[in-house]
C-alpha positions in Angstrom: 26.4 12.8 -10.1 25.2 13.9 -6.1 26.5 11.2 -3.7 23.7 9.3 -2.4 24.6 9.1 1.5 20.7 9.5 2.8 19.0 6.4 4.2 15.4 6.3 4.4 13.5 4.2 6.4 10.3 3.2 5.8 7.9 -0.1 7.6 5.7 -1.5 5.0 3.6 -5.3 5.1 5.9 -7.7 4.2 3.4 -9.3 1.8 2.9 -5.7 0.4 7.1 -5.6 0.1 7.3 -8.9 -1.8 5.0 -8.5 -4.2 6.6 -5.2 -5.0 10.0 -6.0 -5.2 9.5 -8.8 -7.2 7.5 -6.8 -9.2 10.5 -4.1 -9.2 13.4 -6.8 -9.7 11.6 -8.2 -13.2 11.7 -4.8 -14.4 15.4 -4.5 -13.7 15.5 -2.0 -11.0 16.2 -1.9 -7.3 14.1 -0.3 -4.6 16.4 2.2 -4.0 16.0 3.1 -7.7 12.3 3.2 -7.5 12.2 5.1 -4.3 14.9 7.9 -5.8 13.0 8.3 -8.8 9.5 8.8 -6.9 11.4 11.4 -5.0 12.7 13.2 -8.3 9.0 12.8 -9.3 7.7 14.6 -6.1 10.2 17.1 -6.7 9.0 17.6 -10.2 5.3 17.4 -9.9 5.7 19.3 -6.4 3.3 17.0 -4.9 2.4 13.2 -5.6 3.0 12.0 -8.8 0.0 9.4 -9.1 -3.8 10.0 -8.7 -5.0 9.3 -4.7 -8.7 7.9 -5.5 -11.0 5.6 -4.1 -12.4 2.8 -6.7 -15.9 3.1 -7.5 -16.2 -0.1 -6.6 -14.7 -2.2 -4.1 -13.4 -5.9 -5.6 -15.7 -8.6 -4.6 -14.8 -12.1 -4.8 -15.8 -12.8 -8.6 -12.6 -10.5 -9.3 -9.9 -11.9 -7.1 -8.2 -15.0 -7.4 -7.5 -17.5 -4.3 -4.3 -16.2 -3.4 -5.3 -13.2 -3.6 -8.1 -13.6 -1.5 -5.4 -15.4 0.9 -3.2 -12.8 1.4 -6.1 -10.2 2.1 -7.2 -12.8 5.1 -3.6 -13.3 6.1 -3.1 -9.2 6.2 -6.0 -9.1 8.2 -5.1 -12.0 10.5 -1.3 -10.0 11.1 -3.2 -6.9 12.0 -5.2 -8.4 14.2 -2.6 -10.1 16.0 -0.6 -6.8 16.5 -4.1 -5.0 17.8 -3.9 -2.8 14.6 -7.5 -3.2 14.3 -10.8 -0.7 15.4 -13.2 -1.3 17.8 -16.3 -2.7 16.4 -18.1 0.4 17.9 -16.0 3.3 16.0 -15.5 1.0 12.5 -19.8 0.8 12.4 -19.9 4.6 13.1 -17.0 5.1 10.5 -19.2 3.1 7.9 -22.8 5.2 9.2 -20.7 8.1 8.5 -19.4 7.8 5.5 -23.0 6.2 4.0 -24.8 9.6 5.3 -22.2 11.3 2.8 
């Protein structure tokens, strides 16, 4: 077996870190587990090893529970703290854009 003596360094949400590695830790694995298999996948596949779609449809609040809907808000909330947001300006062109389509 290689020696695994790589780091690699990632910055993620920590919401969007939580709910994955509890997710990851009730199926018995670790994150570095998960991350060293998506690599072997990469390799593998030689590219992605998932589909990278957009829904159809976008979930509305009839199909999302509360904490859900909570942690969406709080994401937002972080981000806009930090100024990771878009002007209001370039997010309604983004949107006129993309309805042209």
């Amino acid at each position: 077996m290689a020696v695994k003596s790589s780091n690699v360094m990632a910055r993620v949400e920590p919401e969007i870190k939580k709910q994955a590695e509890e997710i990851i830790e009730n199926l018995g694995l670790t994150s570095s587990g998960v991350i060293n298999m998506l690599y072997r996948q990469i390799i593998y596949t030689r590219g992605i090893p998932f589909s990278l779609t957009l829904p159809d449809r976008l979930p509305d609040m009839s199909s999302i529970t509360k904490d859900e809907f909570d942690s969406i808000l709080e994401t937002g909330y972080i981000q806009a703290q930090k100024g990771m947001g878009t002007e209001l300006n370039e997010a309604f062109a983004k949107i006129s854009e993309k309805t042209k389509q």
